[in-house]
C-alpha positions, 0 to 999 in steps of 0.5 A: 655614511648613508648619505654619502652613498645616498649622493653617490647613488643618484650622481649623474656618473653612477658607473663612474661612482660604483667603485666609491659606493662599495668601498664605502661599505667596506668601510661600514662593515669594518666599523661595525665588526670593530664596534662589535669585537673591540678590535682596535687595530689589525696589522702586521706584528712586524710592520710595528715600529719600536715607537708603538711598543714603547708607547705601550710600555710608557702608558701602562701605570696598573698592569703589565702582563706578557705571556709569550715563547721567550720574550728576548725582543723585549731586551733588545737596545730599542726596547729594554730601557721603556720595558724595564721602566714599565716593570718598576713603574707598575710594581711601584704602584702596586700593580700586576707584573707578570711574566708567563715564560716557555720553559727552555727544557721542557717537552713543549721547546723540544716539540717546537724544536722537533717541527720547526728546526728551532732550538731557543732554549738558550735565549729563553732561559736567558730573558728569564734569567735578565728579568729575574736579575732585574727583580732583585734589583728592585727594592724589596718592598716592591719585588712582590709584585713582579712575577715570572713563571714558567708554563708547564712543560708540555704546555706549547703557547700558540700566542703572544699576548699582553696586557696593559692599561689599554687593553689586549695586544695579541699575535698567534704563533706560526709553528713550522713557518719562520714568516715575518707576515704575521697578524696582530690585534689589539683589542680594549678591554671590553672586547669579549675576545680580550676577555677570553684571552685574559681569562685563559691567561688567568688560569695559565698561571694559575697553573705554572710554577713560580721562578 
């Protein structure tokens, strides 16, 4: 990277190279923030493709683990079949699956409901229902390792995230915005950013009751 701008320092077009020169060390500095926050890709939660979601899914053998407000996405057409293949895959493994849920009548969805106007109480207590039934489809020996739990009731999750193999895929929540422009991270598992999400996550479940 220095000897690039080392060229475009000493062109005979210096104004012409200026533009060059400082978006080259944009692009430094963002490589250094990202050696340094184990962040591996920043875009938009939305501008994601059903490609990259069931890749995730697909490459994921030890862990699976999703906390989020009602995870209905997941049980879409585009996405069921990669997501229900993870579950049985990891739990045969004898991995960790886990799902931390908003309980669909609690004080948190009523809360969500008061200042956003949105009421899901009916979809989340459906995808808990569709996991828990897939579960039971499982052979019994293997049944243990899937959980799903309901976060406490007050307890209002101000993020998405999941855990895989790959690392840390994370979104916060916006609260009274219905917006598509929402921000998403991935990180690997050494990020200390990763790190602090999966042990909050930990203790979370540690502390919700157990569908």
């Amino acid at each position: 990277m220095a000897s690039l701008i080392w060229v475009a320092l000493n062109s005979r077009e210096f104004g012409a190279q200026r533009e060059i020169v400082d978006r080259l060390l944009e692009l430094e500095a963002l490589a250094d923030a990202r050696a340094r926050t184990g962040a591996l890709r920043v875009d938009g939660k939305y501008s994601n493709k059903p490609d990259y979601w069931n890749r995730l899914m697909q490459a994921t053998n030890g862990r699976l683990i999703i906390m989020g407000r009602a995870l209905q996405s997941w049980l879409k057409p585009e996405y069921e079949e990669h997501f229900k293949a993870a579950i049985e895959r990891v739990a045969r493994n004898g991995g960790d699956v886990c799902f931390l849920l908003l309980a669909p009548n609690g004080a948190a969805q009523k809360h969500i409901k008061a200042i956003g106007g949105r009421d899901h109480a009916s979809k989340k207590h459906r995808t808990a229902q569709t996991l828990s039934n897939f579960r039971d489809s499982l052979p019994v020996r293997i049944r243990s390792n899937v959980e799903l739990r309901y976060l406490p009731d007050d307890l209002e999750p101000y993020y998405m995230a999941i855990i895989t193999d790959a690392g840390l895929d994370f979104t916060p929540y916006l609260h009274t915005e219905d917006s598509k422009d929402v921000v998403h991270l991935s990180f690997d598992h050494g990020s200390p950013f990763a790190r602090s999400v999966v042990t909050d996550i930990a203790s979370l479940r540690e502390n919700s009751k157990k569908l």
